[in-house]
C-alpha positions as CSV (number, residue, x, y, z in Angstrom):
1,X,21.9,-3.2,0.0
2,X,20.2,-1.4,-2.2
3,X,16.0,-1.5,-3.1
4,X,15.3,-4.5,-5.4
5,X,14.1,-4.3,-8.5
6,X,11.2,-3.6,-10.3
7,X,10.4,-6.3,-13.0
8,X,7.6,-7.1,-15.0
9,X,4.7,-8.8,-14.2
10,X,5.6,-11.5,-17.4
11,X,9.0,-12.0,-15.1
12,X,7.3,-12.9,-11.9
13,X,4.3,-14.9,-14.0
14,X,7.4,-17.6,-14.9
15,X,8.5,-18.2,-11.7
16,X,4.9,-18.7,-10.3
17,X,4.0,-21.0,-13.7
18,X,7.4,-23.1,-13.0
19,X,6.6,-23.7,-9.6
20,X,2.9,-24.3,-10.0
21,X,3.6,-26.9,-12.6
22,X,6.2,-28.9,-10.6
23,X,3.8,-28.9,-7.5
24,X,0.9,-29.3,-9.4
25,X,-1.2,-27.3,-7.5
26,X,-1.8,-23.2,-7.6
27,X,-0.3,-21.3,-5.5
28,X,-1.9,-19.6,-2.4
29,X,-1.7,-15.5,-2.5
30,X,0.7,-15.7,0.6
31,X,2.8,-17.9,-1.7
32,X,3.4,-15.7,-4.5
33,X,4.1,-13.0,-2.2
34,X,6.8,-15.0,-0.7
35,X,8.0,-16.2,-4.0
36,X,8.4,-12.6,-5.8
37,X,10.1,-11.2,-2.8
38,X,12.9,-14.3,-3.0
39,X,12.9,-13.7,-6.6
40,X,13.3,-10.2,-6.7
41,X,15.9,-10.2,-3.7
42,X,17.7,-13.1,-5.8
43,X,17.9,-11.2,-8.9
44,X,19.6,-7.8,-7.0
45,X,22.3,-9.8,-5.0
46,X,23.1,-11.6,-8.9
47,X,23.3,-7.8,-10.0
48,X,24.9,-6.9,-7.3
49,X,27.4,-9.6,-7.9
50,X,28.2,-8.6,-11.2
51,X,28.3,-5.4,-10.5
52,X,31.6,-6.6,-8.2
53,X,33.0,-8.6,-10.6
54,X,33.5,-6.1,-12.9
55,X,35.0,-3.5,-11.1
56,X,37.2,-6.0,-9.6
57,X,39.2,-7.1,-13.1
């Protein structure tokens, strides 16, 4: 598998609002950490997915 991706800030700054509103509560540095990495690691196997799909057909 390849590196992940480098997104913006304003990318990861969604995810964090999204889940900060629906626990109601801020999240802890450790947290975010956490959360980018998922996010980031989500967003290259979805690439990565594509990316198979379309050399498949």
């Amino acid at each position: 598998m390849n590196e992940p991706f480098n997104y913006s800030d304003i990318s990861y700054n969604e995810v964090i609002f999204y889940l900060e509103s629906k626990w109601g509560r801020q999240l802890s540095d450790h947290e975010r950490k956490v959360l980018i990495e998922g996010y980031r690691f989500g967003r290259l196997v979805e690439a990565e997915n594509e990316i198979k799909i379309l050399f498949t057909e």
